[in-house]
N, CA, C and O atoms as a Maestro MAE file, in Angstrom:
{
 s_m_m2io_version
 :::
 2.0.0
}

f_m_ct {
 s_m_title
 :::
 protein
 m_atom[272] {
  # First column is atom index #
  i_m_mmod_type
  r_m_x_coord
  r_m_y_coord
  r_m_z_coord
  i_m_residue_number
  s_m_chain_name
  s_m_pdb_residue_name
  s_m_pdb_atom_name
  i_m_atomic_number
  :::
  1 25 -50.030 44.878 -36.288 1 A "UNK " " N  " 7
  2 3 -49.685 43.642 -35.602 1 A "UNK " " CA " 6
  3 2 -49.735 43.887 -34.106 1 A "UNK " " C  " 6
  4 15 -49.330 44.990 -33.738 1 A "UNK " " O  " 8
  5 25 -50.184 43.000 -33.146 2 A "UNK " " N  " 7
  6 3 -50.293 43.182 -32.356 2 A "UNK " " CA " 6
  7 2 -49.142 43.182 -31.020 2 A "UNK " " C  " 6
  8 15 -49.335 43.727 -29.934 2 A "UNK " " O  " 8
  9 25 -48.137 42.557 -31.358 3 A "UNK " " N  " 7
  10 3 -46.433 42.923 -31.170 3 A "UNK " " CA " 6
  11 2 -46.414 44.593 -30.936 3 A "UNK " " C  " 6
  12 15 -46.113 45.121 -29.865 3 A "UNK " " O  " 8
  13 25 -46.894 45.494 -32.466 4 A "UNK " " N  " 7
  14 3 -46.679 46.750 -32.265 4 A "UNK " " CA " 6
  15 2 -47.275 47.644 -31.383 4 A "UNK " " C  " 6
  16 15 -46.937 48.276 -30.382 4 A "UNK " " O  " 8
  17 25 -48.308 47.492 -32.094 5 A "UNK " " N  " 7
  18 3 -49.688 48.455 -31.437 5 A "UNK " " CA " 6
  19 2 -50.819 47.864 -30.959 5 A "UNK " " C  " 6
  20 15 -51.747 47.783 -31.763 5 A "UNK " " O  " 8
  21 25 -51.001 47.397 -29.781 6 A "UNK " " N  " 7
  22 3 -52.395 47.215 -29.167 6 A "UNK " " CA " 6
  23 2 -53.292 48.295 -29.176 6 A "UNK " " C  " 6
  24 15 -53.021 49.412 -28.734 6 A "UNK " " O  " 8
  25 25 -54.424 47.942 -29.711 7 A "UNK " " N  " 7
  26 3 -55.280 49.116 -29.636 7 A "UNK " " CA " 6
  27 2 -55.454 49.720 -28.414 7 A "UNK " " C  " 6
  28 15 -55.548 49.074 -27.370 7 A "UNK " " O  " 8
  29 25 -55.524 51.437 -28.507 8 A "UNK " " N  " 7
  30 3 -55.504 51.864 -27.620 8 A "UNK " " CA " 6
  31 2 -54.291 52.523 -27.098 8 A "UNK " " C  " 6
  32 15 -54.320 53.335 -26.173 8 A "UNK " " O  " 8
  33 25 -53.140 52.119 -27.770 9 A "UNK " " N  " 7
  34 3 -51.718 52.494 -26.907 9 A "UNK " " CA " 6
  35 2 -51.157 52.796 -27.750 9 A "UNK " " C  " 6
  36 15 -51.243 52.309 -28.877 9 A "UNK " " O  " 8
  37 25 -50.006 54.223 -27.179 10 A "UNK " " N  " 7
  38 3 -49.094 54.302 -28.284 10 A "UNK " " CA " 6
  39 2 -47.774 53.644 -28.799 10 A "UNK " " C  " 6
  40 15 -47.043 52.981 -28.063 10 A "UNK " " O  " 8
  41 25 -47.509 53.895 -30.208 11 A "UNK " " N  " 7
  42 3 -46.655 53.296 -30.805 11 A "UNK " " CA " 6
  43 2 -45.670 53.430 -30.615 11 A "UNK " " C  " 6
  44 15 -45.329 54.434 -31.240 11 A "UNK " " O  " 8
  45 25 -44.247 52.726 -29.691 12 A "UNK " " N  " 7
  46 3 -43.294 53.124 -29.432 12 A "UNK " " CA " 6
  47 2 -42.608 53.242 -30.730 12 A "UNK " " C  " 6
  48 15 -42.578 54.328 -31.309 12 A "UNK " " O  " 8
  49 25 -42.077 52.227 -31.202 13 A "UNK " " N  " 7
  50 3 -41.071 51.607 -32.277 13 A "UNK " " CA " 6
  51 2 -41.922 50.996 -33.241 13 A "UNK " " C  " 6
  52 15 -42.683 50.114 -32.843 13 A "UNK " " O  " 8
  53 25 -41.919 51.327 -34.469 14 A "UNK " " N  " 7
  54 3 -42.693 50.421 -35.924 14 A "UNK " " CA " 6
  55 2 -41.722 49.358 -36.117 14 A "UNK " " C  " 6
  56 15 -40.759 48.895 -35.505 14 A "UNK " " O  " 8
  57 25 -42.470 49.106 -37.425 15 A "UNK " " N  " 7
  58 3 -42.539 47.757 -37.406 15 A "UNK " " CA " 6
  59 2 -40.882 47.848 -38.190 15 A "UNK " " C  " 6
  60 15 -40.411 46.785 -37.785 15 A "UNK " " O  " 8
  61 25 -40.260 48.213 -38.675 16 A "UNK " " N  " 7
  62 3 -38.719 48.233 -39.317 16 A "UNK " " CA " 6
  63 2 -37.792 48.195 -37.694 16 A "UNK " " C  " 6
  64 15 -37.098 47.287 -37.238 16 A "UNK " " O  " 8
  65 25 -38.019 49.125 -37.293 17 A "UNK " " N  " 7
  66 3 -37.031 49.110 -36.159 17 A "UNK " " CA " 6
  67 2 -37.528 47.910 -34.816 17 A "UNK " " C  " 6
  68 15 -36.936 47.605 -33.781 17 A "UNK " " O  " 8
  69 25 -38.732 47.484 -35.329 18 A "UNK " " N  " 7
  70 3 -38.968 46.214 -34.233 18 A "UNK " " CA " 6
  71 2 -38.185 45.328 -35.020 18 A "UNK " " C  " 6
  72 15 -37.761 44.348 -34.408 18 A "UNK " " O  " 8
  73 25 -37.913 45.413 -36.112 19 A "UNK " " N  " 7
  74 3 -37.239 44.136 -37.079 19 A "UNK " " CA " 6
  75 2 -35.582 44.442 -36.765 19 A "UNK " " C  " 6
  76 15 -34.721 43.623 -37.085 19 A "UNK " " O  " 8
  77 25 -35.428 45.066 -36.441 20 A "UNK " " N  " 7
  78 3 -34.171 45.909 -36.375 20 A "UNK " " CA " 6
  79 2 -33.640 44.743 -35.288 20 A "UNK " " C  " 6
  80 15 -32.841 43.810 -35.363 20 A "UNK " " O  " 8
  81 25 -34.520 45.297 -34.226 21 A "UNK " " N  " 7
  82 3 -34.092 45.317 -32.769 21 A "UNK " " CA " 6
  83 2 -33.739 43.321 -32.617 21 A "UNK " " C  " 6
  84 15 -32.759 42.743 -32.147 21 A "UNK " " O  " 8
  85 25 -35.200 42.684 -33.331 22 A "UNK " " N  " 7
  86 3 -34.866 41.598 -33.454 22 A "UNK " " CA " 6
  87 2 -34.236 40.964 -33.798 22 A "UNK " " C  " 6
  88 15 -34.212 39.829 -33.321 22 A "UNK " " O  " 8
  89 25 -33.199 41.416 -35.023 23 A "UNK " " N  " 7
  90 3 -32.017 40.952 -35.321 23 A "UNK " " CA " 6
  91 2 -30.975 41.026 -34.709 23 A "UNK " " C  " 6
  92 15 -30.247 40.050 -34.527 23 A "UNK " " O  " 8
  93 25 -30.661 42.512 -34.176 24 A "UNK " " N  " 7
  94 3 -29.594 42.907 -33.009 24 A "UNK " " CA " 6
  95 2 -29.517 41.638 -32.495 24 A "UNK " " C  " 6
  96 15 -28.548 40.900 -32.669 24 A "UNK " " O  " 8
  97 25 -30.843 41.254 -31.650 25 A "UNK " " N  " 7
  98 3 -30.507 39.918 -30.698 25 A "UNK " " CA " 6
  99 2 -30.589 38.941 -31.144 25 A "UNK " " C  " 6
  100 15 -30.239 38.061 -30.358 25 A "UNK " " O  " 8
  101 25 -30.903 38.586 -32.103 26 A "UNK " " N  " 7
  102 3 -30.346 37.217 -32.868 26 A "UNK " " CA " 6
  103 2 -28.836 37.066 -32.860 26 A "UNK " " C  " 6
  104 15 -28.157 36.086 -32.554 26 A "UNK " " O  " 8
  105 25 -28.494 38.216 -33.253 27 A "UNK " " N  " 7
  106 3 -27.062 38.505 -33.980 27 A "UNK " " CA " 6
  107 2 -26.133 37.845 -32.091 27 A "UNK " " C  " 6
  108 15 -25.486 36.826 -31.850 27 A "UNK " " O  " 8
  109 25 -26.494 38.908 -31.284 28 A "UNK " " N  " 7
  110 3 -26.237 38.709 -29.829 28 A "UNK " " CA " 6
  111 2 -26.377 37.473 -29.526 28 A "UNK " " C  " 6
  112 15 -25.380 36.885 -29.107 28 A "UNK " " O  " 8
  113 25 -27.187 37.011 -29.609 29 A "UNK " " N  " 7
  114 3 -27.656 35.391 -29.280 29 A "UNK " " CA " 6
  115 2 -26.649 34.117 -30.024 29 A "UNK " " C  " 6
  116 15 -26.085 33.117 -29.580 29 A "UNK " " O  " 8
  117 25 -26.761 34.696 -31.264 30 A "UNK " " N  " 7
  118 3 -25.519 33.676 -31.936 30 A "UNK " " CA " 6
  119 2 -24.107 33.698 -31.830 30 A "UNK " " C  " 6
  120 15 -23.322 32.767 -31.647 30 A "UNK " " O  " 8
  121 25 -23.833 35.409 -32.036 31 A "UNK " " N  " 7
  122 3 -22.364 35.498 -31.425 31 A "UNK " " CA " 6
  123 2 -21.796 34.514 -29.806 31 A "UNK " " C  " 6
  124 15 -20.688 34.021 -29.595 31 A "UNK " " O  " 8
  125 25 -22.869 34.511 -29.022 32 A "UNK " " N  " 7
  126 3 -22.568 33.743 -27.413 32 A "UNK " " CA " 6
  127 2 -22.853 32.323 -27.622 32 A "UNK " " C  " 6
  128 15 -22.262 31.521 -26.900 32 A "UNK " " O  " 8
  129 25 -23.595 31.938 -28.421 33 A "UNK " " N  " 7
  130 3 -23.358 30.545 -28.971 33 A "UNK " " CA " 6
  131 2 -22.016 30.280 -29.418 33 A "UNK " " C  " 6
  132 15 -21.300 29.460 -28.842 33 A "UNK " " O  " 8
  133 25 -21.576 31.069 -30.616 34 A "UNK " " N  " 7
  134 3 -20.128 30.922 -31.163 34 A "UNK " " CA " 6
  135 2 -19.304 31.163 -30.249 34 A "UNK " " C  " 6
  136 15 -18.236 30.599 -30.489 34 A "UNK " " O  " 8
  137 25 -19.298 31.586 -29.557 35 A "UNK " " N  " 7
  138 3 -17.826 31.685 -28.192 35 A "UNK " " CA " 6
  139 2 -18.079 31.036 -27.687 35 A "UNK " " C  " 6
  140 15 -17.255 30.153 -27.924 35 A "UNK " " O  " 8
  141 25 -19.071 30.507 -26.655 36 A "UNK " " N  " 7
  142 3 -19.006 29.309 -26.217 36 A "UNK " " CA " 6
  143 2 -18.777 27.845 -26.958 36 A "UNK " " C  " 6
  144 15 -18.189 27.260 -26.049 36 A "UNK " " O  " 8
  145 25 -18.869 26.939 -27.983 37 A "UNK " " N  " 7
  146 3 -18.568 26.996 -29.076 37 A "UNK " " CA " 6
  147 2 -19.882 25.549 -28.776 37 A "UNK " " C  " 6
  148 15 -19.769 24.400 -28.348 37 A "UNK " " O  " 8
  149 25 -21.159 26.457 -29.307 38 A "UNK " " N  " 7
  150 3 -22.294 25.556 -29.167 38 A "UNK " " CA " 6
  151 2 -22.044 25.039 -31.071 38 A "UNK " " C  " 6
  152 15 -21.828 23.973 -31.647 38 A "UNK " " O  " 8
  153 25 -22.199 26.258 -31.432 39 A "UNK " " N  " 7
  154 3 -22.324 26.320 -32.982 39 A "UNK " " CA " 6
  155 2 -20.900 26.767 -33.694 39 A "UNK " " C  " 6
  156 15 -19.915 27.295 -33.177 39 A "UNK " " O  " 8
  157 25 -21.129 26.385 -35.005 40 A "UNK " " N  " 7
  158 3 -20.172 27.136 -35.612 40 A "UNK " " CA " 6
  159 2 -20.436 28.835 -36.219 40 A "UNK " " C  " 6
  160 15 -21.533 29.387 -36.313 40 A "UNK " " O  " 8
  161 25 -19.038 29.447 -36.590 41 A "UNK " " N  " 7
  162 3 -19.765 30.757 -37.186 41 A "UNK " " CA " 6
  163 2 -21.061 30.582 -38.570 41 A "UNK " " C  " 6
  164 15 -22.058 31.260 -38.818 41 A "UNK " " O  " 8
  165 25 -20.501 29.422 -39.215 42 A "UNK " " N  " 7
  166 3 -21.731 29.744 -40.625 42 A "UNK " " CA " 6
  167 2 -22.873 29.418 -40.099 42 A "UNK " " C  " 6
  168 15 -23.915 30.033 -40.327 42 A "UNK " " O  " 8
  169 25 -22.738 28.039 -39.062 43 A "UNK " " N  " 7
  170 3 -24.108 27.559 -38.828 43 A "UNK " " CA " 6
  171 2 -24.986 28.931 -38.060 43 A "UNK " " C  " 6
  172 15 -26.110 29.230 -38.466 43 A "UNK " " O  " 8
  173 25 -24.433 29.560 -37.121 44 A "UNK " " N  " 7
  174 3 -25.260 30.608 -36.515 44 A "UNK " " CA " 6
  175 2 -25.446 31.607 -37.521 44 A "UNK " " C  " 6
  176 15 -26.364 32.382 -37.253 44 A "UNK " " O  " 8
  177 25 -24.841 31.825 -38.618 45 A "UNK " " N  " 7
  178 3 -25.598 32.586 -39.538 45 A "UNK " " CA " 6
  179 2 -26.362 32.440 -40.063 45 A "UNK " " C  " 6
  180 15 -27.195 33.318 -40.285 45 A "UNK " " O  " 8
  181 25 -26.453 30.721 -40.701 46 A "UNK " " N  " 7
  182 3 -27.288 30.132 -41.612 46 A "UNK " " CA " 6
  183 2 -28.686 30.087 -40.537 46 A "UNK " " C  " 6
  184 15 -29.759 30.113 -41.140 46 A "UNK " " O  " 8
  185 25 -28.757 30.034 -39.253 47 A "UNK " " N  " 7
  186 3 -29.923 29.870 -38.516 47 A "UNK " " CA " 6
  187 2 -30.578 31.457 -38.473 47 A "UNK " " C  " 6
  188 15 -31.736 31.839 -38.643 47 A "UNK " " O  " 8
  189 25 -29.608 32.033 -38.239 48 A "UNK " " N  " 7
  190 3 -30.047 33.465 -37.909 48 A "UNK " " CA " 6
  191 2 -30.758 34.233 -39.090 48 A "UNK " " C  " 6
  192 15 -31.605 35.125 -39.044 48 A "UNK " " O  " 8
  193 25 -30.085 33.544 -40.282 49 A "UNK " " N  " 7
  194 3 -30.823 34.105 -41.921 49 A "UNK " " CA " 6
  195 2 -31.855 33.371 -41.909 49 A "UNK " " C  " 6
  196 15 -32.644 34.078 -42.534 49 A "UNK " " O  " 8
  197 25 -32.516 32.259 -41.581 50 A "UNK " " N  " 7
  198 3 -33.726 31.519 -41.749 50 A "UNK " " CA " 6
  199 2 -34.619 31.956 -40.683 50 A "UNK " " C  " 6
  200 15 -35.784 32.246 -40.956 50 A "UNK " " O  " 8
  201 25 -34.120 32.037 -39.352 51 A "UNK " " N  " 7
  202 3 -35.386 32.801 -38.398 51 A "UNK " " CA " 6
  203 2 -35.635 34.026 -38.685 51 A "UNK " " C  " 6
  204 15 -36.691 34.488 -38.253 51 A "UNK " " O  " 8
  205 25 -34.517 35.109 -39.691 52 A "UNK " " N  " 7
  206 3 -35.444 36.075 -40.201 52 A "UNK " " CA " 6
  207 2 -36.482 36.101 -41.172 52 A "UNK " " C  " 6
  208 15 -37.641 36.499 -41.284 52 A "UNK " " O  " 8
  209 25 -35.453 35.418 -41.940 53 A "UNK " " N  " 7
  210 3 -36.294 35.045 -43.250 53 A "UNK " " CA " 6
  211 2 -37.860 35.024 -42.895 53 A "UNK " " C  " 6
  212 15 -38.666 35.893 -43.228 53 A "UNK " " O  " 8
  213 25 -38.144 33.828 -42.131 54 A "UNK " " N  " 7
  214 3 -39.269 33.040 -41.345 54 A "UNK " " CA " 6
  215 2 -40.104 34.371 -40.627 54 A "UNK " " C  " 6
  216 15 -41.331 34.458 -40.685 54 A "UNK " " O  " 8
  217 25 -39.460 35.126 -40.121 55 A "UNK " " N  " 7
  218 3 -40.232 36.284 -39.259 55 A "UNK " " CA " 6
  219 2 -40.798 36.883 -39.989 55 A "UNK " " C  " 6
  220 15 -41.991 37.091 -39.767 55 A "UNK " " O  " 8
  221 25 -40.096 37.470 -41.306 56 A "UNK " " N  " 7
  222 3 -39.992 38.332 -42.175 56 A "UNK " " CA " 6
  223 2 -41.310 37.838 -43.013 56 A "UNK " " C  " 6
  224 15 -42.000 38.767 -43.432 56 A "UNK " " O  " 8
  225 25 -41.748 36.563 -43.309 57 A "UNK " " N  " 7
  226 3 -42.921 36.028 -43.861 57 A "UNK " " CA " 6
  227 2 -44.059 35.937 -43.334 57 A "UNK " " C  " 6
  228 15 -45.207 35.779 -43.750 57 A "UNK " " O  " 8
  229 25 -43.462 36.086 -42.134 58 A "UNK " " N  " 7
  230 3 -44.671 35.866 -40.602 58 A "UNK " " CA " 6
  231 2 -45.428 37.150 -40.525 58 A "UNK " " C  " 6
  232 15 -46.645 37.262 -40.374 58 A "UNK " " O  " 8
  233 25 -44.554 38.095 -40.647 59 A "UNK " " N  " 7
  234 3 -44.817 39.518 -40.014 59 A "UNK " " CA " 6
  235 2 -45.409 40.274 -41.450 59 A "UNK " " C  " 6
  236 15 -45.933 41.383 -41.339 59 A "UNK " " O  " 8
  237 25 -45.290 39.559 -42.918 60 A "UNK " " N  " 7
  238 3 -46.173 40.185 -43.968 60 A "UNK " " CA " 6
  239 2 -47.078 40.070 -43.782 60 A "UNK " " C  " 6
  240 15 -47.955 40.919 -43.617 60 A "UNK " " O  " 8
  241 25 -47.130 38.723 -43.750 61 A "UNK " " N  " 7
  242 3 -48.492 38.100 -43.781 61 A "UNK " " CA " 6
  243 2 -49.484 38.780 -42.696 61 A "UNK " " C  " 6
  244 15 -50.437 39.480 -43.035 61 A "UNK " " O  " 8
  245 25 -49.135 38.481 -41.304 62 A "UNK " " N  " 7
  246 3 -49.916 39.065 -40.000 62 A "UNK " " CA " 6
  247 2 -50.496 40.866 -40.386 62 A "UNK " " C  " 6
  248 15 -51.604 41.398 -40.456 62 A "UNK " " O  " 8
  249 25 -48.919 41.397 -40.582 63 A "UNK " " N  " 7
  250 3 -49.744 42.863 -40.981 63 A "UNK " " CA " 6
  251 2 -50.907 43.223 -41.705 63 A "UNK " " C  " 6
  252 15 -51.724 44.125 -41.515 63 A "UNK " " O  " 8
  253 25 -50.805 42.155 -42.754 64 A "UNK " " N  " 7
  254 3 -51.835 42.550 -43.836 64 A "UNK " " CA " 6
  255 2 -52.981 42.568 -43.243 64 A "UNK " " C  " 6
  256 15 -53.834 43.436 -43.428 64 A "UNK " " O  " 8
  257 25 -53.109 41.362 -42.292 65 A "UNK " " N  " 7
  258 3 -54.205 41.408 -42.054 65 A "UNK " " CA " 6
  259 2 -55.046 42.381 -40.945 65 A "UNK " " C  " 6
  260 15 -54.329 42.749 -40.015 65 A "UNK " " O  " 8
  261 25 -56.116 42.743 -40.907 66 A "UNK " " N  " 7
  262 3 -56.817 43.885 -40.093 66 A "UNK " " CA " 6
  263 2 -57.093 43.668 -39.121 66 A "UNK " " C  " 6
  264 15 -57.074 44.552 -38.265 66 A "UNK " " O  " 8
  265 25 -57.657 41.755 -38.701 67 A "UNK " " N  " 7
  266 3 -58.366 41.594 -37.508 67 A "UNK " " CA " 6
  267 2 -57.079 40.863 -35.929 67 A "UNK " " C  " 6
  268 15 -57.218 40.329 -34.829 67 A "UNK " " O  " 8
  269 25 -55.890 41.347 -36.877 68 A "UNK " " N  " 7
  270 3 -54.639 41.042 -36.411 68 A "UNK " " CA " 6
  271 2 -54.425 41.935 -35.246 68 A "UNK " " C  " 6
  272 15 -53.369 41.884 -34.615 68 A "UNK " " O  " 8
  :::
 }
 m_bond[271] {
  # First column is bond index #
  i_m_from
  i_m_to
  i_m_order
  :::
  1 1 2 1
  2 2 3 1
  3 3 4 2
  4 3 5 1
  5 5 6 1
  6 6 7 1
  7 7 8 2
  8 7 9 1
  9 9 10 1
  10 10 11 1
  11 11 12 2
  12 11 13 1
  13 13 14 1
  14 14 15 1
  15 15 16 2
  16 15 17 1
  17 17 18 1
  18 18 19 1
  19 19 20 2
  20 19 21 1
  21 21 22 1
  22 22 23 1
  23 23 24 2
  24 23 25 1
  25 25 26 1
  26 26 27 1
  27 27 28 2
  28 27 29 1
  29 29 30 1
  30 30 31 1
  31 31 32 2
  32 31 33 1
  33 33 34 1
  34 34 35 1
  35 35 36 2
  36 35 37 1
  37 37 38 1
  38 38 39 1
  39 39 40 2
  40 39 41 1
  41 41 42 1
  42 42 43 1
  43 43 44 2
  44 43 45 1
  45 45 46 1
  46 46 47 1
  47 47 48 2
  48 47 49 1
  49 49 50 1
  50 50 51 1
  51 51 52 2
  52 51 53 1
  53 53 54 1
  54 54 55 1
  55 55 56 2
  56 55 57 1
  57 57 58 1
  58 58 59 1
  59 59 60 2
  60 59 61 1
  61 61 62 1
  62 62 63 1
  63 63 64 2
  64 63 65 1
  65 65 66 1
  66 66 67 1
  67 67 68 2
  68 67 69 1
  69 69 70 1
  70 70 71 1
  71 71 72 2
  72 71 73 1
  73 73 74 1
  74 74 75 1
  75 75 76 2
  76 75 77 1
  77 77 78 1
  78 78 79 1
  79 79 80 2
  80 79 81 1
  81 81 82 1
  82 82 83 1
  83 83 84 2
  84 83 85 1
  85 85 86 1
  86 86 87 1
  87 87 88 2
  88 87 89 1
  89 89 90 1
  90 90 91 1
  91 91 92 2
  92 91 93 1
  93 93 94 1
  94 94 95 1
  95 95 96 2
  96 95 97 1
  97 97 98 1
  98 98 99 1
  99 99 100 2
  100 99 101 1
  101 101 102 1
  102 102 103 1
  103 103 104 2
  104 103 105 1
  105 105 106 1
  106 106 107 1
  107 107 108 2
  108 107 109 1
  109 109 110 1
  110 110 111 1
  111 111 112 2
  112 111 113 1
  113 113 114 1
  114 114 115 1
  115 115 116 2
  116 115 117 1
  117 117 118 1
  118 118 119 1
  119 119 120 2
  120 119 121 1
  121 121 122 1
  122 122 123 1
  123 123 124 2
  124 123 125 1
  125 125 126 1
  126 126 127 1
  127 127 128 2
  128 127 129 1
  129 129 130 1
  130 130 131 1
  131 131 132 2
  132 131 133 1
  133 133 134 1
  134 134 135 1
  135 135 136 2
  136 135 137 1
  137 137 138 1
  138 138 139 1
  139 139 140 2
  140 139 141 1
  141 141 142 1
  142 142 143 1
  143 143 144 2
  144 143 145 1
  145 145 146 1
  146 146 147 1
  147 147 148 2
  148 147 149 1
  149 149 150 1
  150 150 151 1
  151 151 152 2
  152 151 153 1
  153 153 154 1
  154 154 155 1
  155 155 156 2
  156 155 157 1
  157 157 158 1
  158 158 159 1
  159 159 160 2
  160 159 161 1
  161 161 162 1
  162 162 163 1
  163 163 164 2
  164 163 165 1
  165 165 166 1
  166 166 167 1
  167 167 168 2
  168 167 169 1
  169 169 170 1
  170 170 171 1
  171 171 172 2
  172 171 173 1
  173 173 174 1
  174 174 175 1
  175 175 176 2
  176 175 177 1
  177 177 178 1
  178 178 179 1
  179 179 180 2
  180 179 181 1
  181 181 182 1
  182 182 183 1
  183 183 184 2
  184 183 185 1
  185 185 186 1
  186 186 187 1
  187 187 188 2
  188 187 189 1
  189 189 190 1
  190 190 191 1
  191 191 192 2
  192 191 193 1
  193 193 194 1
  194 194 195 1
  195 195 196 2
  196 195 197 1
  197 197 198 1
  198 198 199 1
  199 199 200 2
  200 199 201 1
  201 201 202 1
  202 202 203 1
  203 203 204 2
  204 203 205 1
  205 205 206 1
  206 206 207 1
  207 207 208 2
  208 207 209 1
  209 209 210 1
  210 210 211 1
  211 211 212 2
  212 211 213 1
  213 213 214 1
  214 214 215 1
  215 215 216 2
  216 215 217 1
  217 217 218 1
  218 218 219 1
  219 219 220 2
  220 219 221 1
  221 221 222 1
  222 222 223 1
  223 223 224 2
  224 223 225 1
  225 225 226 1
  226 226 227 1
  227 227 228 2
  228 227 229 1
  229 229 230 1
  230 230 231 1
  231 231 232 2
  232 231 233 1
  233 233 234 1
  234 234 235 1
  235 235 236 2
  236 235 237 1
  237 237 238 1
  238 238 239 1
  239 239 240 2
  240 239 241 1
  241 241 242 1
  242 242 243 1
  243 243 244 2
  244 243 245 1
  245 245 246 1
  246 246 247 1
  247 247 248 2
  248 247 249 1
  249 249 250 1
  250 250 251 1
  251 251 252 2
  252 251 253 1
  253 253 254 1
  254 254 255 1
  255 255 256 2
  256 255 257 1
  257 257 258 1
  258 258 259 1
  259 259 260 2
  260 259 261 1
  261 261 262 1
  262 262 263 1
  263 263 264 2
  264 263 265 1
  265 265 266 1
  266 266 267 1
  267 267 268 2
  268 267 269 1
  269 269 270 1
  270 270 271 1
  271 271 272 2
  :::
 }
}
């Protein structure tokens, strides 16, 4: 995927710990929603489980492919 590795350059972080990292800040992102009190706690979970979810389908799919 091209997120990871542009051809030519090396690979800092794969693709688990790029998934990692992206959740961290979801997680970050929703917690400062909930204190400020944009959202509630379930709703920022329930969003935060669907934009992974969503990534998580995004990022099969994209890998598979080669000309990616």
């Amino acid at each position: 995927m091209w997120l990871i590795k542009p051809k030519g350059t090396m690979n800092i972080l794969n693709e688990s710990q790029w998934f990692g990292v992206v959740r961290h800040l979801l997680s970050a992102i929703g917690g400062f929603a909930v204190y400020k009190g944009v959202v509630s706690e379930d709703e920022a979970s329930s969003v935060i489980g669907a934009a992974l979810s969503l990534l998580a389908v995004i990022w099969s799919v994209t890998s598979k492919d080669k000309n990616v």
